[in-house]
C-alpha positions, 0 to 999 in steps of 0.5 A: 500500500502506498502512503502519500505525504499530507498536504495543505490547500485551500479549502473547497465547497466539497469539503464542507461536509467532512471539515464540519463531521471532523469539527463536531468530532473533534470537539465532541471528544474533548466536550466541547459541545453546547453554548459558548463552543464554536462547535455552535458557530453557523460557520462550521457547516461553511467554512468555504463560504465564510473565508471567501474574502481578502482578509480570510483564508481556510486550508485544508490537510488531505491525506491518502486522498482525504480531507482529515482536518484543518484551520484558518484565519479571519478578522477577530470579531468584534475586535482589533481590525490589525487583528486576525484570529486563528479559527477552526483548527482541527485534525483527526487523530490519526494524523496528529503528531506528523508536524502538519500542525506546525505547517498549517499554523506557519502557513496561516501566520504568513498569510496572515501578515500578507494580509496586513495582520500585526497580531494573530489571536486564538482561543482553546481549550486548557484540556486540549493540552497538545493545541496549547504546546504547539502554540507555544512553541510556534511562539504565541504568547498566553494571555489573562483573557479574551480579546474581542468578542468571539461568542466562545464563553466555554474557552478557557485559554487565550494567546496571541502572537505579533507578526 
């Protein structure tokens, strides 16, 4: 059986279905269901559709053929217009530890700074120990608290990074 190296590319509408099944999965295990999770977010069933415009990008990670995760940037909102959030980043289990974290989180800073960002802004998990190791090794800094006004009351931990 041949394997094929995972890759990174823009979403498509086809992939809507599949990104929106690994969010809900994704989120799920970690119990991040109900109000105040962006699990809830309208945008899950339409990430291609949501992240049309200049200041927005979504890429997704495919692997032997499938898509198995992915993540983008968007204007914060109710934010900062310099600042962009990181949004949607998800991977199924099977292809996490293969450092297409790192990549997705490296590509999306660059695009973001091509976009005129001079701060990147996530929200996550504590539980989601793994997310938060990346973030800081690829050099976002933990705040005290969120920035802007994203909906997601159940997030607990906070970070940003200048560009």
């Amino acid at each position: 059986m041949q394997t094929t190296t995972p890759f990174l590319r823009p979403i498509q509408a086809a992939d809507n279905a599949t990104m929106a099944k690994i969010v809900r999965e994704v989120m799920t295990a970690y119990g991040a269901v109900g109000e105040g999770f962006s699990i809830m977010d309208p945008e899950v069933d339409d990430l291609h559709g949501n992240y049309q415009d200049e200041k927005s990008l979504y890429l997704v990670l495919e692997h032997e053929g499938q898509v198995v995760g992915g993540g983008g940037i968007a204007p914060l909102a109710n934010g900062d217009p310099n600042v962009c959030e990181l949004k949607k980043m998800y991977f199924l289990p099977a292809v996490r530890g293969m450092g297409m974290g790192k990549k997705l989180v490296g590509d999306l800073l660059l695009a973001a700074k091509e976009r005129g960002y001079a701060t990147c802004y996530l929200e996550t998990l504590e539980r989601m120990k793994e997310a938060q190791q990346l973030y800081q090794k690829m050099g976002f800094e933990k705040l005290c608290g969120s920035m802007g006004n994203t909906g997601h009351c159940g997030c607990d931990a906070f970070y940003a990074k200048k560009l």
